[in-house]
C-alpha positions in Angstrom: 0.0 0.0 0.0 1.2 3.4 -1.2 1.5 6.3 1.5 0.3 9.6 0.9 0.9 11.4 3.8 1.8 11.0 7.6 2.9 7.3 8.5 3.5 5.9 11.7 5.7 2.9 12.7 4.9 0.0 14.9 7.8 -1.7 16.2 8.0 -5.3 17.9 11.3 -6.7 19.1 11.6 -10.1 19.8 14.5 -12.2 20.8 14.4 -14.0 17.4 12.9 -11.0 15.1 11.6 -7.5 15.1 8.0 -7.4 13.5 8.1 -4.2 11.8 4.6 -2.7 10.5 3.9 0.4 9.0 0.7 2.9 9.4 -1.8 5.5 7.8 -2.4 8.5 10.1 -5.7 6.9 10.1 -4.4 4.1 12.4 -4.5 1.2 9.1 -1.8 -1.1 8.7 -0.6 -0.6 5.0 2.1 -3.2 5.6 4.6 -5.2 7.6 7.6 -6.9 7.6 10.5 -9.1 9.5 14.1 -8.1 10.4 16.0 -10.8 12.5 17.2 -9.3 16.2 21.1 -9.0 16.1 21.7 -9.6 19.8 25.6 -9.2 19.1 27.7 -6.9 21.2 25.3 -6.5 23.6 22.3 -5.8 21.6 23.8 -2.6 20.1 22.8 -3.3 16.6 19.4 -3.8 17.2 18.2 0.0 16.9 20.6 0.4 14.1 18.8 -2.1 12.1 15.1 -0.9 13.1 16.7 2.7 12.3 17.7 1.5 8.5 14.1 0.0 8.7 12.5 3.1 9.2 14.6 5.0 6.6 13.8 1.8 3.9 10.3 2.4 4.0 9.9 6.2 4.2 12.3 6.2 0.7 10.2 3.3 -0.8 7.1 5.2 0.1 8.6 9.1 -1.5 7.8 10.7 2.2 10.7 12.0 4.8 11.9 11.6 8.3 9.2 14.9 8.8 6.6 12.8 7.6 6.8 10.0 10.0 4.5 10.7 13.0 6.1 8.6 15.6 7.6 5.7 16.5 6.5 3.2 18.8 8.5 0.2 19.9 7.8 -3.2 22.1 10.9 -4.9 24.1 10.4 -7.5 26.4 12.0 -6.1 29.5 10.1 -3.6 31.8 10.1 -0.6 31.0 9.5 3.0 32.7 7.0 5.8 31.7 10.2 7.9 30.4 11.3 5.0 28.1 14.3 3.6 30.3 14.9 -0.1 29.9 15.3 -2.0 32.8 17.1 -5.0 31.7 15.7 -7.2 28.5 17.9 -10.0 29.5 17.0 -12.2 25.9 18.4 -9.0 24.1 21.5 -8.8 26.0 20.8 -4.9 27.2 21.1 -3.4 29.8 19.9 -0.3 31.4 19.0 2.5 29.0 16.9 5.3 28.1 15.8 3.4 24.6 14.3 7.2 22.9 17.3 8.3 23.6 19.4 6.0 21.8 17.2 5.1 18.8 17.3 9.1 18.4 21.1 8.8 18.0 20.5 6.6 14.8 17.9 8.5 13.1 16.4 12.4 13.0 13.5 11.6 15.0 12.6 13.8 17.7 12.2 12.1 20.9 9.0 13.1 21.8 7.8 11.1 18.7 9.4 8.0 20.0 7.3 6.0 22.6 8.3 2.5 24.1 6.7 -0.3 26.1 6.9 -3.6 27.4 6.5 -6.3 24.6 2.9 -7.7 26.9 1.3 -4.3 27.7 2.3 -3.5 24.2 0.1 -6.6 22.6 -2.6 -5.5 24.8 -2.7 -2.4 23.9 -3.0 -3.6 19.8 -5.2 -6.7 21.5 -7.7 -3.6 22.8 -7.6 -1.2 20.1 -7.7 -3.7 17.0 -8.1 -7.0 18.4 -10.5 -9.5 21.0 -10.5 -6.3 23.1 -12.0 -4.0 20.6 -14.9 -2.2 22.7 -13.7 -3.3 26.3 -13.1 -0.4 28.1 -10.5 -2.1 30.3 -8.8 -5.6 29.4 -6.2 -7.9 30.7 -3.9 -9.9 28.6 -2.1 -13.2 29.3 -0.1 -14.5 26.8 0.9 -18.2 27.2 3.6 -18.9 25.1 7.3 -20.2 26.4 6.5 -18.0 29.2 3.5 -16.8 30.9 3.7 -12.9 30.6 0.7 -9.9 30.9 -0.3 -6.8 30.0 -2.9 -4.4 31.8 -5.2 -1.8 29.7 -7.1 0.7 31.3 -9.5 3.4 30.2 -7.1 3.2 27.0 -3.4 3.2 28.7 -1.0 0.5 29.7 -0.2 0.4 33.1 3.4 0.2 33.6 4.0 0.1 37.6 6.5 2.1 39.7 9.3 -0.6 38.3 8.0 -1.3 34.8 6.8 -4.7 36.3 3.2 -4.2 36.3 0.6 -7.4 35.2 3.4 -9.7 35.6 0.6 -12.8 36.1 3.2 -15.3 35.2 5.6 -14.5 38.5 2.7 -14.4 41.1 4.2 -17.2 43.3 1.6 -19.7 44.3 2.1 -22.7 43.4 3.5 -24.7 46.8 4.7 -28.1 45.5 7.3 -27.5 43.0 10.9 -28.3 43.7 12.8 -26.4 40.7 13.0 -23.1 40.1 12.1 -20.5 38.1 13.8 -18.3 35.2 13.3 -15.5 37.4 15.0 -17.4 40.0 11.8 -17.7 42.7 9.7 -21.2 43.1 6.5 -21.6 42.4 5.6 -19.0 40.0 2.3 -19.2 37.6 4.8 -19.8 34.5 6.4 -23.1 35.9 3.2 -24.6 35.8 1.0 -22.6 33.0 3.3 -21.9 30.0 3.3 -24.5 27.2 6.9 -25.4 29.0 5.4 -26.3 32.1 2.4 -27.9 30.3 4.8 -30.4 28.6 6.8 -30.8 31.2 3.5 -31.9 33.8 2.4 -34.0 31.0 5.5 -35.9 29.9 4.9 -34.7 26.5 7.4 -32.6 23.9 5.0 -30.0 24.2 2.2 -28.5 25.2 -0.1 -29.4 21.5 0.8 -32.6 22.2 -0.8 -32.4 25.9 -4.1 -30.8 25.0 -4.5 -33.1 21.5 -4.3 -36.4 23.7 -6.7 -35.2 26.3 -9.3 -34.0 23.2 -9.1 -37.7 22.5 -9.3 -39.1 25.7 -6.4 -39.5 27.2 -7.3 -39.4 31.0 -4.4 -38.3 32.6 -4.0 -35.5 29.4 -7.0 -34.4 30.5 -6.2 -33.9 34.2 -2.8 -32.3 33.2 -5.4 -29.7 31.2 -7.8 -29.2 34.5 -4.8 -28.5 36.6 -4.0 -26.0 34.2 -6.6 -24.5 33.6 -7.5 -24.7 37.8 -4.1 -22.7 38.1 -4.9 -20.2 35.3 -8.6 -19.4 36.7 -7.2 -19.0 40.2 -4.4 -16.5 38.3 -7.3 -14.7 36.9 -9.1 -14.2 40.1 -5.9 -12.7 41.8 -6.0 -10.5 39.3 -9.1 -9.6 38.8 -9.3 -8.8 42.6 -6.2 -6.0 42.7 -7.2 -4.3 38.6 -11.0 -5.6 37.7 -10.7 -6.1 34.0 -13.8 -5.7 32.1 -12.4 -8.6 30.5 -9.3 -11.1 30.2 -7.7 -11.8 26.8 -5.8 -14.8 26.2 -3.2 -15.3 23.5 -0.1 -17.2 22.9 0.3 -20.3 21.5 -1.6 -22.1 24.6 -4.4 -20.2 23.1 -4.6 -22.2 20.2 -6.5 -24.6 22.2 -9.6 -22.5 22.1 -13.0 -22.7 23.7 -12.0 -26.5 25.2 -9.4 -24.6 27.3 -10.9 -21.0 27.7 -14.4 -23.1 29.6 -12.0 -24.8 31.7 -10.6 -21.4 32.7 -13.9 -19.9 33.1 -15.3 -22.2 35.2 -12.5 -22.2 37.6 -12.4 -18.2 37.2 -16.2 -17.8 38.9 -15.1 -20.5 41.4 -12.2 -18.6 42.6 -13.1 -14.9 41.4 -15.0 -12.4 44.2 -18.5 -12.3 43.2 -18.7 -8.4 41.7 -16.0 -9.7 39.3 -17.5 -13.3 38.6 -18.9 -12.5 35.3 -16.3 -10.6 33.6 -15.6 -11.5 29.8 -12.2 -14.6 29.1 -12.0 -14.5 25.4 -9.3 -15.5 23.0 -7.0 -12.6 21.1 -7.5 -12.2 17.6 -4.7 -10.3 16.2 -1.9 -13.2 16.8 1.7 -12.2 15.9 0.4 -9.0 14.7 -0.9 -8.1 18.2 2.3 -6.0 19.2 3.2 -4.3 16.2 -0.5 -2.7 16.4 0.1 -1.8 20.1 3.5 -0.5 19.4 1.7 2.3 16.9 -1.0 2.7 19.5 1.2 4.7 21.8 1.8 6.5 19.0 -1.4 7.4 17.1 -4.1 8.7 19.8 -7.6 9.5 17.9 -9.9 6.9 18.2 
């Protein structure tokens, strides 16, 4: 798609790839792409590359560095109100004002540059765009590798004092586990919840094999599934006692196991949940890998 006018960039970086996407000042995705994410010398030529990204598509579409109308970025790290990085450990950086630097690369001015963590930053595209789309408060939980979330409300992320806000998959409750962490505590939702923990409670190589043996029977599949999904409600509940979502979103991989697993986590959700909060919404996202390239140009682009 041909720009005309104003664009606006929506920037994902993963620890694999950076999802790059490209938008109208209208909020429309007119296209996306892929860069891999050099983690070399300590990550430094990772806004480099999204920097000769950003120039590659502005020449391609006959605009300028005056035309583009900000730049939003995702990193999976947490990340303060002013932009700072506080670690992103699977990107090898440290602590970091990231506006800052990506300014050094390209003549962007740094008010036009607005970052996020990679989970509020899905939740944000999940609530604009996505399974969230006329909430006016929503909770993601993405349930991939890891167990992460993101908070929306009334239209903003909520970041925390420390960037570490929504963190679902670290509330420490699970009692009976003997091995730790990758954050280095025992017992956190993501041991037991993420498609690693799902395989590993299962025996399986992963977590699709788990839920496709208990869709066919496979008793103790299916009470590796009700375990999870008893752990996930009860995560939900927490939650939904401290922030009151309108409603819960969940993506990731996991989510691929649709309604089957979504009613398990409802029913133990109104079990657990206190009653003013029993009947808010669990659905499944709808945007997919897309999810955090749209947030990413959220933070940017503010109409509605």
């Amino acid at each position: 798609m041909k720009m005309t006018n104003k664009i606006i960039f929506g920037i994902d970086i993963g620890g694999t790839t950076i999802k790059c996407g490209y938008f109208d000042d209208k909020g429309n995705m007119a296209g996306k792409d892929e860069i891999p994410t050099r983690k070399e010398n300590g990550g430094q030529l990772i806004l480099a590359d999204v920097a000769d990204y950003i120039r590659r598509i502005v020449d391609e579409q006959g605009l300028s560095l005056s035309d583009v109308m900000g730049v939003g970025i995702g990193v999976p790290g947490s990340v303060r109100d002013d932009g700072t990085v506080n670690k992103c450990v699977n990107l090898g950086w440290g602590v970091f004002n990231v506006p800052e630097a990506l300014a050094k690369h390209i003549d962007i001015p740094l008010e036009n540059i607005a970052v996020g963590n990679d989970a509020n930053v899905a939740a944000l595209g999940e609530y604009w765009k996505g399974g969230g789309k006329g909430y006016s408060s929503i909770m993601m939980i993405t349930i991939g590798t890891g167990v992460g979330g993101g908070l929306i409300i009334n239209g903003k992320p909520v970041n925390g004092y420390n960037g570490a806000a929504a963190e679902i998959g670290h509330i420490p409750f699970v009692d009976d586990l003997d091995f730790p962490c990758t954050c280095g505590k025992t017992g956190c939702l993501e041991q037991v919840a993420s498609a690693t923990g799902i395989a590993r409670m299962g025996g399986r190589k992963n977590a699709k094999e788990v839920f496709d043996a208990a869709l066919a029977g496979d008793k103790d599949m299916e009470a590796v599934v009700e375990k999870v999904s008893m752990y996930l409600g009860k995560a939900l509940a927490i939650a939904a006692g401290i922030a009151d979502p309108e409603c819960f979103i969940i993506g990731g991989g996991v989510s691929a196991a649709g309604e089957y697993l979504l009613e398990k986590i409802r029913k133990y959700y109104r079990e657990y949940a206190f009653h003013p909060s029993r009947d808010n919404k669990i659905v499944k996202a709808t945007l997919g890998n897309d999810a955090g390239m749209y947030g990413a140009a959220r933070l940017i682009y503010k109409a509605d």
